[in-house]
C-alpha angles and dihedrals in degrees: 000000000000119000130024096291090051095063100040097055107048090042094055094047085053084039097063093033093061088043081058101058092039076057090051088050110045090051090053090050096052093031103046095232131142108261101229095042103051109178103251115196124210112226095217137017085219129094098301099046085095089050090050089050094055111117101228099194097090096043091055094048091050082049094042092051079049092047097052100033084060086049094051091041089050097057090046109103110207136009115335099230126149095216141036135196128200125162093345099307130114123235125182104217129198093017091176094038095056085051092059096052088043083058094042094059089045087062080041102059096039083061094056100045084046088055096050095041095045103035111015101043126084088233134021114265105202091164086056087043093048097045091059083050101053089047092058098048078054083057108049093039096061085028088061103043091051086053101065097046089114101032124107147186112000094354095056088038092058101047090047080066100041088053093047086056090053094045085060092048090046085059093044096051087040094057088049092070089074102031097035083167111042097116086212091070093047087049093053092045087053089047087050103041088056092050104058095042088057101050092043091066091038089059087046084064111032089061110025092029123020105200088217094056091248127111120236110249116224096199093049111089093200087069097042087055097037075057089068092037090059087042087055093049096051083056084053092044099050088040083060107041079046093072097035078058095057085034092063094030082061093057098043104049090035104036119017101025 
C-alpha cells in the first residue's frame, strides 16, 4: 500500500465494506431479521430470477484483490522477483510490497470462500465465511506492525493508529466467532471497518498529498499531535454516519418499501 494510490484504494474497498455491513445491520435492527440471513427476493420468476439470487460480496472482494494487486504490481520498477542473488548472497526484494500482496490473497481467499458458501453449498455456511474473515484480520494485524518498524514522525504516528483501529476490529471479528448473532459485534465490525477504511485514505493524504498544499513535517510536534486530532475526528465522523445509515434505513424499510 505504498503511494497514494496504495492507500485510497484499499481504504475505500474496507470503507464500503464496512458501509455494507452498517447497511446489514440497520436493516436487521428495524426489520427484525437475522443479520447473517437476510430474505432475498428474486424480481421475476423468469431467466434472470437466479441471477438476481446470486450473493455479490464475495465476487467484489476476489475483484477488488484483482483490482489492488494490479495496482501494487503497476508502481513496482523492475522484475517482481522474492529473492535475489548477487555474488552468492541472498537478498529478499520488494519486503512491503510482498506484504500487500500477502494481504491481497488473504481478501482473495475470503471471497472465494464467501462465493462457495453463499452461492455453490446446499446450504450457507456463515461459520466458514467468518473464520476467513477472522484469518485475514491475523494477517493484516502482524502484516501491518511489521510494517512500520522503519517509519518515523507522521508517518509512524498514523499507522500506530491504523494499526490500533485494526487490533479492535481483529477482537471484534474474533468474538464473532462465538457469538456469530449478537447484532452489537456486527455493529462494531461496521464501525471498524469504516475506520479503518477512512484513516487509510486520510494517511494517503496527509503524506503523498496534503490537501493544504503543505507537506507534514515529521520533526514538528504540532503536526504529530494534530495526526491523532484528525484520527479522533474520523471516530466522530463514522459515529456519526453510523447513525445517518440506521436513520435512512428507517425510513426505507418503514416508510418508502
Amino acid at each position: 500500500m505504498g503511494g497514494f494510490e496504495g492507500h485510497l484504494y484499499p481504504g475505500l474497498s474496507l470503507f464500503f465494506y464496512g458501509l455494507y455491513h452498517a447497511r446489514l445491520v440497520s436493516r436487521a435492527l428495524i426489520c427484525n431479521y437475522p443479520v447473517q440471513y437476510l430474505p432475498r427476493y428474486p424480481w421475476s420468476k423468469g431467466r434472470w430470477a437466479r441471477l438476481q439470487q446470486v450473493c455479490y460480496v464475495g465476487l467484489v472482494k476476489i475483484l477488488s484483490a484483482f483490482i489492488l494487486a494490479a495496482q501494487e504490481l503497476h508502481n513496482i520498477q523492475g522484475q517482481f522477483v522474492l529473492i535475489s542473488k548477487i555474488y552468492h548472497q541472498r537478498n529478499f526484494l520488494y519486503r512491503k510490497q510482498w506484504q500487500h500482496f500477502t494481504l491481497y490473497m488473504a481478501f482473495f481467499l475470503s471471497g472465494c470462500v464467501d462465493v462457495v458458501s453463499q452461492n455453490l453449498l446446499p446450504q450457507r455456511c456463515a461459520a466458514l465465511e467468518q473464520g476467513a474473515q477472522a484469518l485475514g484480520m491475523f494477517l493484516f494485524l502482524p502484516l501491518m506492525v511489521s510494517h512500520i518498524q522503519d517509519s518515523e514522525g507522521v508517518e509512524l504516528q498514523s499507522h500506530v493508529l491504523l494499526t490500533q483501529a485494526i487490533f479492535l476490529l481483529a477482537l471484534v471479528v474474533v468474538a464473532e466467532l462465538w457469538a456469530p448473532d449478537m447484532l452489537q459485534l456486527w455493529v462494531m465490525k461496521a464501525f471498524f471497518y469504516m475506520l479503518t477504511g477512512s484513516w487509510l485514505i486520510q494517511i494517503g493524504f496527509m503524506l503523498y498529498k496534503p490537501i493544504s498544499g503543505y507537506k507534514w513535517m515529521d520533526d514538528d510536534e504540532n503536526d504529530i499531535i494534530f495526526v491523532t486530532t484528525f484520527f479522533c475526528w474520523h471516530v466522530a465522523f463514522i459515529a456519526i454516519l453510523m447513525i445517518w445509515v440506521y436513520g435512512f434505513s428507517v425510513v426505507w424499510y418503514c416508510y418508502i418499501c
